[in-house]
SEMI-410863 format. One line per 3 residues: for each residue x negated, y negated, z of C-alpha. Coordinates in pm, 1 decimal. Layout:
REM SEMI-410863
X,Y,Z  ...
END
This chain:
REM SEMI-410863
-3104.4,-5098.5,5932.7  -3380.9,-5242.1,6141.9  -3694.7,-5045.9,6138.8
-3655.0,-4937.5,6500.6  -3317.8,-4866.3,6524.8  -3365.1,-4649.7,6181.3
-3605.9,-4453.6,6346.7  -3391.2,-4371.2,6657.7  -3120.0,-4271.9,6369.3
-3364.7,-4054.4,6196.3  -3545.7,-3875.5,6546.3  -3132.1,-3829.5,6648.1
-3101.3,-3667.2,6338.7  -3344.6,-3447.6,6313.4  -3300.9,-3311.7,6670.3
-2940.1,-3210.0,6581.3  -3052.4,-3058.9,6257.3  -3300.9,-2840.4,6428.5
-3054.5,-2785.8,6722.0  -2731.6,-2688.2,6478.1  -2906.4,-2604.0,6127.5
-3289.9,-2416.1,6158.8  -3241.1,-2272.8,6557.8  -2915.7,-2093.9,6465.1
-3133.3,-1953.0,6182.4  -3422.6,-1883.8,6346.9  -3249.6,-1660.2,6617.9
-3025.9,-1483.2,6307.4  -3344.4,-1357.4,6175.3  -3592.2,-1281.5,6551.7
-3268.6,-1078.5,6649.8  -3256.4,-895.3,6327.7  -3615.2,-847.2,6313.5
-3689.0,-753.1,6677.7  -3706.9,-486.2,6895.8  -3787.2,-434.0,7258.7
-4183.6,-402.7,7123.1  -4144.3,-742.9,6946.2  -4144.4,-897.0,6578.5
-4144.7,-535.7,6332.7  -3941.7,-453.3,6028.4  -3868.6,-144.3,6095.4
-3443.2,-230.7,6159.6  -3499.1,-423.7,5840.0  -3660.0,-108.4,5667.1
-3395.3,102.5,5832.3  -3079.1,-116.3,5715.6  -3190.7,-103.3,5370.9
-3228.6,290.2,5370.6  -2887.1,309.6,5499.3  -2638.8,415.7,5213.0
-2313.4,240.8,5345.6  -2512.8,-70.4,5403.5  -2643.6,-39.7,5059.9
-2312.3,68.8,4906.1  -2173.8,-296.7,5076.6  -2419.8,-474.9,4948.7
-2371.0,-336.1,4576.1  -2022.0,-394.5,4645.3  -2070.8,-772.5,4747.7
-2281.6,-847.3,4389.0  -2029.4,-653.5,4217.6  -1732.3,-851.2,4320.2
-1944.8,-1204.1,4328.4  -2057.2,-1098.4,3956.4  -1698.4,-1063.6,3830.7
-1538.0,-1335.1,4052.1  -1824.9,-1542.1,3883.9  -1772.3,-1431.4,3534.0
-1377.9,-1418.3,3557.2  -1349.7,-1766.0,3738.7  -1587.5,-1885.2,3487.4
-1391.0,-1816.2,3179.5  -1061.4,-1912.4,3400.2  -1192.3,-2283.7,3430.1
-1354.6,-2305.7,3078.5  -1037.3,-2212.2,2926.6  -785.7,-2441.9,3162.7
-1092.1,-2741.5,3121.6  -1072.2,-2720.3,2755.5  -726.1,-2709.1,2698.3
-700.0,-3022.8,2898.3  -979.8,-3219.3,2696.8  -902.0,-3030.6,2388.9
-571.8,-3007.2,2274.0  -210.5,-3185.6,2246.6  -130.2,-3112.9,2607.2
149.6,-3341.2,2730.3  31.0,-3562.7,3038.4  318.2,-3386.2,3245.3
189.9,-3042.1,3177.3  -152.3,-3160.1,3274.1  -22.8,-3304.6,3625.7
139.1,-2960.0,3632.4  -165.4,-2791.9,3624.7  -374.0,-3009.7,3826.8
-123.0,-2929.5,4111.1  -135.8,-2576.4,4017.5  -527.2,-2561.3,4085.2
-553.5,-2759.1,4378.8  -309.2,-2543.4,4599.3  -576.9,-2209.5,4632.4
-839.4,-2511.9,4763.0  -616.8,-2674.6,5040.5  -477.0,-2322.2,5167.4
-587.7,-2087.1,5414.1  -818.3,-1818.0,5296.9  -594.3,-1518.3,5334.1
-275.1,-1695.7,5137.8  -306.2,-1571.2,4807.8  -384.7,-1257.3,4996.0
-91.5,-1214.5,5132.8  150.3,-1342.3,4845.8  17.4,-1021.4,4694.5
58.1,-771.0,4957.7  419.9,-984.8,4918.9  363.5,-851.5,4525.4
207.2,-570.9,4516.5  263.5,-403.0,4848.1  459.3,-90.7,4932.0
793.6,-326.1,4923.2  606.7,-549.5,4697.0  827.7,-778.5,4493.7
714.3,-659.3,4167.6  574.6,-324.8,4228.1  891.0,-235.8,4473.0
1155.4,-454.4,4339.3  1088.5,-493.6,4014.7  910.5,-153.9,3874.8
1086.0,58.2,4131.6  748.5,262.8,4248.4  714.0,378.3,4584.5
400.6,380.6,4803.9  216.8,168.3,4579.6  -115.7,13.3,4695.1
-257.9,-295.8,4684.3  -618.8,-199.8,4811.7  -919.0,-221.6,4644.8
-1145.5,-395.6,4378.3  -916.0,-489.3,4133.2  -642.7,-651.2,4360.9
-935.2,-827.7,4562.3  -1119.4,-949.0,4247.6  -774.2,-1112.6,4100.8
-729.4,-1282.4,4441.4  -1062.2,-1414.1,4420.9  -1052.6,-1474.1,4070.3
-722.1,-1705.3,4119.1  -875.4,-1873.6,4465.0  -1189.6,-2011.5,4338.5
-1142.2,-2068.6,3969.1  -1058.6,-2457.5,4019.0  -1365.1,-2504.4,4166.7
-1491.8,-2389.2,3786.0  -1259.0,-2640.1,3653.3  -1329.0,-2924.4,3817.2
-1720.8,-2862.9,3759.8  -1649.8,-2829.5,3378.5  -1394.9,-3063.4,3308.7
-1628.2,-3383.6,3347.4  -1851.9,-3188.3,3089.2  -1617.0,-3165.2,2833.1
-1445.5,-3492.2,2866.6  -1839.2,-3634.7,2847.7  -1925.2,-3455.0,2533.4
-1841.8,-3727.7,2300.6  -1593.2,-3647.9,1968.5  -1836.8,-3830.6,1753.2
-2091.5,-3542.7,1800.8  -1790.8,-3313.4,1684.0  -1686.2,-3541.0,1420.4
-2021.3,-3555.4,1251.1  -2008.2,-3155.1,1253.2  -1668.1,-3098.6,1072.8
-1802.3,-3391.6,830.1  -2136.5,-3175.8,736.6  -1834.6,-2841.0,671.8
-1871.5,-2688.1,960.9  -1559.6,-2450.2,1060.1  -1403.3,-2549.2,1375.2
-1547.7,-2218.9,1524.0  -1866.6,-2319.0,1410.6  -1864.0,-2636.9,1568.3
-1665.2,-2491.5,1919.3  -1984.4,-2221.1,1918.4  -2295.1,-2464.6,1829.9
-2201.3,-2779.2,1960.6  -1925.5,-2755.3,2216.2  -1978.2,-2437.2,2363.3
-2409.1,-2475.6,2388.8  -2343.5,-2865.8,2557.2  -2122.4,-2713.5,2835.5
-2418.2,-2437.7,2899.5  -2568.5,-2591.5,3206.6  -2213.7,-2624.7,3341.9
-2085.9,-2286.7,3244.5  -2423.3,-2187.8,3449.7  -2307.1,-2410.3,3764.6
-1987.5,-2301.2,3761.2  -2048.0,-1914.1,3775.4  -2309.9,-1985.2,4042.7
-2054.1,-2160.1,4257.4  -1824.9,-1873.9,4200.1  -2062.4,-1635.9,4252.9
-2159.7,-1811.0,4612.4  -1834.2,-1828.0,4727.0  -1689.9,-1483.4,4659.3
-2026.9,-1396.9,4867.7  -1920.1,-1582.8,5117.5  -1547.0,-1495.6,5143.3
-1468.6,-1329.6,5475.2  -1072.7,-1298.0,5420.9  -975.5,-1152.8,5134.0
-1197.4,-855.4,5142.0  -1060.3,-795.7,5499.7  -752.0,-792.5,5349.5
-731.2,-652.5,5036.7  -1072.6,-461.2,4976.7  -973.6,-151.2,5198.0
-1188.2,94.8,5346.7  -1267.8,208.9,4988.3  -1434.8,-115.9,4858.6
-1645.6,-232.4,5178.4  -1877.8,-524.6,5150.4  -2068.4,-724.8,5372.1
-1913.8,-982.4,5510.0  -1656.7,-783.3,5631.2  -1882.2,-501.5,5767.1
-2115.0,-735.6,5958.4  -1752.7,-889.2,6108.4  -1661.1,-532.1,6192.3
-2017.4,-463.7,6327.2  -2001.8,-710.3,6599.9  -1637.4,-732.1,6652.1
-1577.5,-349.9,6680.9  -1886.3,-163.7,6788.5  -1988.6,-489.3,6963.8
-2321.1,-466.0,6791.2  -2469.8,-835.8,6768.3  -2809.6,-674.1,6631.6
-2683.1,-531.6,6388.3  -2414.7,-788.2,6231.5  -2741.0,-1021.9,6242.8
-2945.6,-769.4,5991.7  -2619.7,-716.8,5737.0  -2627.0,-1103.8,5766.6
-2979.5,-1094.3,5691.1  -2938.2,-860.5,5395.0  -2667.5,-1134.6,5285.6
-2962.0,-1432.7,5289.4  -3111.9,-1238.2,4956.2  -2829.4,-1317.0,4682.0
-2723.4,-1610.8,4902.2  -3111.1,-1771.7,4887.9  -3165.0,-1681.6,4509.7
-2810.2,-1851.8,4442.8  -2934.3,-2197.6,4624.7  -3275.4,-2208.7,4475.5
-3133.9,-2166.1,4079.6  -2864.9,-2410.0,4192.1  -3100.0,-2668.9,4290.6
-3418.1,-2599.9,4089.8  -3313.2,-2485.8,3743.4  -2934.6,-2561.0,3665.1
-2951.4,-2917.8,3801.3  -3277.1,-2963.5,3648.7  -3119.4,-2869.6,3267.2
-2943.5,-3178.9,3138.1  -2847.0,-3152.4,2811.4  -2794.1,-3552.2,2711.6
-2446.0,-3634.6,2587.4  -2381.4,-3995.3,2616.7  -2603.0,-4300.9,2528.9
-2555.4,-4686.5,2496.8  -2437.5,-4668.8,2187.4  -2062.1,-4684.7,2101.7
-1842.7,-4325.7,2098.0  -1548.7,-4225.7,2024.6  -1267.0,-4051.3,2288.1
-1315.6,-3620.6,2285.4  -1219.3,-3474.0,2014.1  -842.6,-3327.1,2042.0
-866.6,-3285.6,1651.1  -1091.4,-2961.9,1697.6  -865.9,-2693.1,1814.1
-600.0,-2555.2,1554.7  -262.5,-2603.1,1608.7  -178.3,-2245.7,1699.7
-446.7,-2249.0,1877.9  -410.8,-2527.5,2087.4  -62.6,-2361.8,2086.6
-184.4,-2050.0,2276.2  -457.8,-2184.4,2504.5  -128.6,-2398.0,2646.8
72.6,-2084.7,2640.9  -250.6,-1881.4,2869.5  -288.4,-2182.9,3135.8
90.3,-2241.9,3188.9  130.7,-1853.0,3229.3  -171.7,-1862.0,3508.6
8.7,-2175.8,3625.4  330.1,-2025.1,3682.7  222.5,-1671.0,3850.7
51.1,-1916.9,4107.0  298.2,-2113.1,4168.6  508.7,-1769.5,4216.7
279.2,-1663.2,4490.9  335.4,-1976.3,4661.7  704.8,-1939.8,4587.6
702.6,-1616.5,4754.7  486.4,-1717.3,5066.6  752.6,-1965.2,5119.2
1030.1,-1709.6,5091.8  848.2,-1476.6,5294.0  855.4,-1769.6,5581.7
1250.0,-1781.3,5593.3  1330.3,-1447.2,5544.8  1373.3,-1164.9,5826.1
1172.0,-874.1,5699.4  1041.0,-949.9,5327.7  1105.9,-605.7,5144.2
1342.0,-481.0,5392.4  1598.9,-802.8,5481.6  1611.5,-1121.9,5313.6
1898.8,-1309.5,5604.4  1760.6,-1639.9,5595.0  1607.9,-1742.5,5912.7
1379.6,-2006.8,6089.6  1266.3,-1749.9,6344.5  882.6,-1722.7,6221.6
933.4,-2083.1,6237.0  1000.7,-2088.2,6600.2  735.6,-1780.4,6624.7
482.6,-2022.0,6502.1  587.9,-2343.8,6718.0  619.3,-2143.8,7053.3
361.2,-1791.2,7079.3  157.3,-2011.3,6857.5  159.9,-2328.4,6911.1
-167.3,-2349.7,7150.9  -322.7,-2215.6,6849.6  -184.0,-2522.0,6617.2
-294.8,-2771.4,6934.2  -644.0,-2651.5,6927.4  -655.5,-2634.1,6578.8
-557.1,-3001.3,6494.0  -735.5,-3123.5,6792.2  -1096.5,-2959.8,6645.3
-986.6,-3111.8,6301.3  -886.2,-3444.0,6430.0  -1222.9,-3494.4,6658.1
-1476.9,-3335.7,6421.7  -1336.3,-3545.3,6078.1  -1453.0,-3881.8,6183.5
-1784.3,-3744.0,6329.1  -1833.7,-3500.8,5998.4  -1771.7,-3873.5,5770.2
-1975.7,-4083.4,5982.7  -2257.3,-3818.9,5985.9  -2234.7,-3792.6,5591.4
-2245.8,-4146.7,5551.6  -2556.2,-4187.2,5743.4  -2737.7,-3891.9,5610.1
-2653.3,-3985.7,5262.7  -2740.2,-4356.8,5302.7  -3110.5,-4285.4,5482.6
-3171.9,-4009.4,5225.6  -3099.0,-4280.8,4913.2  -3214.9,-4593.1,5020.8
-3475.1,-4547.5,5291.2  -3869.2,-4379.0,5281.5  -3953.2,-4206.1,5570.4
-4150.9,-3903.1,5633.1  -3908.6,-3564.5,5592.5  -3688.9,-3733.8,5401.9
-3655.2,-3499.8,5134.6  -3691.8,-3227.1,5372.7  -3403.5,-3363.8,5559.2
-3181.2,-3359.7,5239.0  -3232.0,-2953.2,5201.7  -3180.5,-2896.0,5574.7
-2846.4,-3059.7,5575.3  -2774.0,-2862.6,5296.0  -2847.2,-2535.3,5397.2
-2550.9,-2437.2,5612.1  -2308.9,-2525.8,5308.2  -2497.6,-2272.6,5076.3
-2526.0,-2037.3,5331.0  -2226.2,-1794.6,5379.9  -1982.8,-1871.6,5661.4
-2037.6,-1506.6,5782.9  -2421.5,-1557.7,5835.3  -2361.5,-1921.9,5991.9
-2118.8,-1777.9,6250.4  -2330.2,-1458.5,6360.9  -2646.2,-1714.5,6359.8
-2443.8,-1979.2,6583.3  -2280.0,-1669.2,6797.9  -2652.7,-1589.3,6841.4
-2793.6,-1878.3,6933.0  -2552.0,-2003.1,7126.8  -2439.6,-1735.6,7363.9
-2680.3,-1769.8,7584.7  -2882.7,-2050.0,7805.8  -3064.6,-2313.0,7717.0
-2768.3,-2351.8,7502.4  -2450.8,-2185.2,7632.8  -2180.4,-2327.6,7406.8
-1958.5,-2050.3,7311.8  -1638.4,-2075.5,7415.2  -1615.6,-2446.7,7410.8
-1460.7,-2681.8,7157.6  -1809.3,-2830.8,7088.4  -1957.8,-2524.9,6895.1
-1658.1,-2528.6,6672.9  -1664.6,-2882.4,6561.3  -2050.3,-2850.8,6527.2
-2014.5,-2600.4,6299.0  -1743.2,-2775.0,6119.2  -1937.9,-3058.3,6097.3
-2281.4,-2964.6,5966.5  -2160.0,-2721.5,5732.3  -1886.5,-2904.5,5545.8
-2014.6,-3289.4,5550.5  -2316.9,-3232.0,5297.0  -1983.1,-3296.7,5030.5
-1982.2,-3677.9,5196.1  -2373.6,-3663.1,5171.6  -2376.5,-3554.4,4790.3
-2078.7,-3823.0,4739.6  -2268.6,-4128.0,4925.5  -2595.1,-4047.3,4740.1
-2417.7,-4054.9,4364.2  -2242.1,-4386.7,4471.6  -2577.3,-4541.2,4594.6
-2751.5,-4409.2,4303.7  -2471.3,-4629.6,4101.8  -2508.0,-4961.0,4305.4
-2775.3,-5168.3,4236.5  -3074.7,-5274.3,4450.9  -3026.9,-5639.0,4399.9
-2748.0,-5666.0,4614.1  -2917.4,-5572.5,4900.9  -3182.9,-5780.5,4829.9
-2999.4,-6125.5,4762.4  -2832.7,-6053.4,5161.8  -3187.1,-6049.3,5262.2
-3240.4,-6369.6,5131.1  -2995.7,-6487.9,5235.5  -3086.2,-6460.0,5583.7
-2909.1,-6132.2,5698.3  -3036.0,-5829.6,5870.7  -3044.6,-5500.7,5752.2
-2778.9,-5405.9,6000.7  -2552.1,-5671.7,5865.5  -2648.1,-5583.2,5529.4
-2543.1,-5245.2,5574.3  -2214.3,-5332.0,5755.9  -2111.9,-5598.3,5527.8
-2205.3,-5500.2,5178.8  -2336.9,-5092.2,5187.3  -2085.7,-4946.2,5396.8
-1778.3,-5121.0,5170.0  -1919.2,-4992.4,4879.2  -1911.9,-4641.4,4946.2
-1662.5,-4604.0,5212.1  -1501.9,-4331.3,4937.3  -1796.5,-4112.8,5059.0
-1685.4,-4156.4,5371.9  -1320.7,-4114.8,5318.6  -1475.5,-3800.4,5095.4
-1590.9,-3666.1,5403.3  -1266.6,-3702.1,5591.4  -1105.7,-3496.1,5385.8
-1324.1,-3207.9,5341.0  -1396.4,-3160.9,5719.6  -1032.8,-3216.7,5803.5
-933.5,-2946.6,5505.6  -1199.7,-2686.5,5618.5  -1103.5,-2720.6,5991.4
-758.6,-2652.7,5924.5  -851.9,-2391.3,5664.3  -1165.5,-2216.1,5717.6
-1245.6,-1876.1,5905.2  -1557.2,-1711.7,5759.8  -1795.6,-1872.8,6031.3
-1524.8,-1941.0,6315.9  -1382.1,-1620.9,6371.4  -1707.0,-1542.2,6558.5
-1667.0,-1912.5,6759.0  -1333.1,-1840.0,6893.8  -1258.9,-1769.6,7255.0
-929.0,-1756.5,7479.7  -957.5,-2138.0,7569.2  -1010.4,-2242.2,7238.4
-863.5,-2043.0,6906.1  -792.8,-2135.0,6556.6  -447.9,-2103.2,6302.0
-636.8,-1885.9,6053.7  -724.8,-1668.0,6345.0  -352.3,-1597.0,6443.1
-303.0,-1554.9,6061.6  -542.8,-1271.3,5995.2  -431.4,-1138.9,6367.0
-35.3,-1128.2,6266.7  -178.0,-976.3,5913.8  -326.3,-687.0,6086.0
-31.3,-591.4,6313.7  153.8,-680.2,6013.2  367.9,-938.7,6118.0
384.4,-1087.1,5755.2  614.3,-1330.5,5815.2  458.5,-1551.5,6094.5
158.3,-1552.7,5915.0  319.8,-1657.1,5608.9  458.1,-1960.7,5812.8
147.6,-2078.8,5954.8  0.5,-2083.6,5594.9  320.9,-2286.6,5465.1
232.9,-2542.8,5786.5  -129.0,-2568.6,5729.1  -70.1,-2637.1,5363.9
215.0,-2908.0,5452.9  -34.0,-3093.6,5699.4  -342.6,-3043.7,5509.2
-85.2,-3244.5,5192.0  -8.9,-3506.1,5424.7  -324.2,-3637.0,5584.8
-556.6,-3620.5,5298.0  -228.5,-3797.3,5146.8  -236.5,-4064.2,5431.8
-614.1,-4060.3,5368.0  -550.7,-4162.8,5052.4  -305.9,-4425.8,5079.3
-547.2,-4602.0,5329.2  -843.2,-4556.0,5052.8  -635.4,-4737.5,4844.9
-622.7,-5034.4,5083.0  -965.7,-5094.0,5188.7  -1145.7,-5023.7,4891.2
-1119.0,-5142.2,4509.9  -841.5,-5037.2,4287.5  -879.9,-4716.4,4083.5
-1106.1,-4542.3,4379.1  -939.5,-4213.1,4468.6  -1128.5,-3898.0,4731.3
-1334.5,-3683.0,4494.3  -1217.8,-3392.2,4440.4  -1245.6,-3102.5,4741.6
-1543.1,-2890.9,4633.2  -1533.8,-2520.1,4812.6
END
């Protein structure tokens, strides 16, 4: 880009990052911390000695501390069973599937395969067991939902690990006597440390963040905050004081970005070199062993894809529990009562996808190959509404913009703006490694060559890592079609969202329209990031493929 028009970019920028990132913000925490006397921290002082506001937030850590440590060992174990044993390259596929389902569905799916479960005329507990009035409220239900929802994200972080972690470094240990403990607990095991790390904090973050299935499945028994700042302002009408639970929220939120950024991604434990290596190691793991981990995964495997199972039953039968006539009627629930829903859902998805990849692309390319002033401060801004829980992005944008200068609620625009700037930082991240892995040289041979820096870009840059951009496609079309946490504050009567009809059918427990909807938004979310892929294929180099959704 041409000095002058990269400044324009950069002053554009900027202005919508204050506008959409730090105002939002800044009005979350003046409304929490004000009063009619001004700036004081006395509502601050008083939420903190409340006991129920206290007993949510101990709540909130306890759940994000298990999810964490649960998901953890969930996507350690599946991770090395793929890298580490005899598992057939079927079984593998299997599982992949398996573990990207929870990431393309709606929030409040595997929440309601196991009401479908474990309800009163759950499956299993109803069915199967034969007890009667049995509950599916509470911790334990909400931390397996949880648990089973976000452990791919684990996964996919530690997969790369161990598939990095060269067999010759394990080879050299069994050839000094080491046991094949031995060598799983000092070399293995201490290598995948500063992804084990990453991983739980990633967990950790997004059971903080989830919205859904603690409306769903925590009860009034196990309240934490997300859901009580949603109840706050949507049924005592109390924006003040959904802004200071929010607020409360920033602590564990805040100390979850900073290790993230300044002392997990600064450990690198160095695993590769120039020098030759041999594959991973599959020769590690006993056989019975190897046996068993197999036997764990495909049992996790199979109860997923049993909740799924049941959702879809759930969608064609009358009254799950009660009738089981087959019937399209939630079907035709879905394409007539809710079908502006489904319009207004794929219309914010279909606009805000192209702006959320373009924006990601630019971002990422200014941040990696330009100098300016800000630019690394521009980098954490466009980051912070992605590590920020939906449910303190949505009060900050209902506070913000509910009133002039910037009366936007109730529109389409606040939506896809929120869409936008807090899922494309996964196209930013994705542009930066690419440029990071392209060399300088090619850039500067179309200089001297005679071209501009706009034609450089056009021609050369923006081929090259058009899978960032295709990257961010796909996460702002999946989050659009998926996402409620920050929303569900957005929404209005002109413009409303699928996983708002979802949780609405859920709580007048009309089970089987909102089991349909979920079934729909999975079947479209399969098929465009499929058709995104197929046209990735095309216009790029062979092999390229979207990275993988990240939550």
């Amino acid at each position: 880009m041409s000095d002058p028009l990269r400044l324009f970019v950069i002053v554009i920028l900027w202005l919508l990052l204050g506008l959409f990132v730090l105002y939002p913000l800044v009005e979350l925490v003046r409304r929490a911390l004000s009063d009619d006397s001004g700036l004081t921290l006395a509502p601050l002082i008083a939420a903190i000695n409340s006991k129920s506001n206290l007993r949510a937030f101990g709540n909130s850590l306890l759940l994000a501390t298990l999810v964490g440590v649960c998901g953890t060992f969930f996507g350690f174990l599946f991770a090395f069973t793929v890298e580490r044993t005899q598992a057939p390259r079927f079984w593998v596929g299997l599982l992949d599937i398996a573990t990207l389902l929870p990431l393309i569905s709606p929030p409040f799916t595997t929440s309601i395969a196991f009401v479908f479960s474990f309800g009163p005329r759950g499956f299993i507990t109803h069915d199967l067991l034969g007890m009667n009035n049995a509950t599916v409220y509470g911790l334990t239900s909400t931390l397996a939902a949880e648990t089973l929802t976000y452990f791919p994200l684990a996964y996919m972080a530690l997969r790369p690990m161990l598939a990095g972690i060269g067999g010759d470094l394990e080879e050299m240990a069994f050839s000094l006597g080491s046991s094949r403990w031995r060598v799983f607990r000092t070399v293995t095991l201490s290598l995948t440390v500063p992804g084990l790390a990453n991983a739980f904090l990633l967990l950790f973050a997004a059971s903080l963040a989830d919205f859904a299935t603690p409306l769903i499945l925590a009860g009034n028994e196990f309240p934490v905050l997300p859901t009580e700042a949603y109840l706050q302002i949507t049924g005592m009408f109390d924006l003040k004081g959904g802004a200071m639970l929010s607020l409360l929220l920033l602590v564990p939120a805040g100390i979850v970005y900073f290790l993230q950024r300044n002392v997990v991604a600064r450990r690198r434990y160095v695993t590769m070199t120039g020098k030759g290596r041999a594959g991973a190691s599959r020769s590690g793991v006993a056989p019975w062993a190897g046996t068993a981990l197999m036997a764990f995964c495909l049992a996790v495997v199979l109860f997923i894809l049993y909740l799924y199972a049941l959702l879809l039953m759930a969608s064609l039968v009358q009254s799950f529990g009660a009738n089981h006539t087959l019937t399209l009627g939630h079907y035709r629930v879905i394409f007539t009562e809710g079908l502006p829903a489904i319009e207004d859902t794929l219309i914010i998805a279909l606009i805000g996808m192209p702006i959320g990849g373009l924006y990601g692309v630019i971002v990422g390319y200014l941040v990696a190959r330009t100098q300016f002033i800000g630019r690394q401060a521009m980098e954490i801004v466009t980051m912070l509404n992605y590590a920020l829980p939906g449910t303190i992005v949505g009060i900050a944008y209902l506070g913000a913009f509910n009133e002039p200068p910037f009366l936007l609620t109730g529109t389409a625009a606040i939506i896809i703006a929120c869409y936008v700037f807090r899922y494309s930082p996964t196209g930013i991240r994705t542009t930066i490694a690419l440029l990071q892995q392209i060399d300088r040289s090619l850039e500067e041979a179309s200089f001297s060559l005679g071209a501009s820096s706009f034609m450089t870009f056009r021609l050369i840059m923006l081929p090259l890592i058009m899978p960032a951009f295709f990257a961010g496609l796909s996460v702002v079309f999946i989050r659009s079609m998926t996402a409620i946490s920050a929303t569900i504050f957005l929404v209005s009567i002109n413009w409303t969202l699928i996983t708002v009809r979802i949780l609405e059918n859920m709580t007048e427990l009309s089970l089987g329209p909102a089991a349909a909807f979920s079934v729909f938004v999975i079947l479209v979310v399969v098929v465009v990031t499929s058709a995104l892929n197929w046209v990735l294929r095309r216009v790029t180099a062979p092999g390229l493929r979207l990275p993988a959704v990240e939550g």
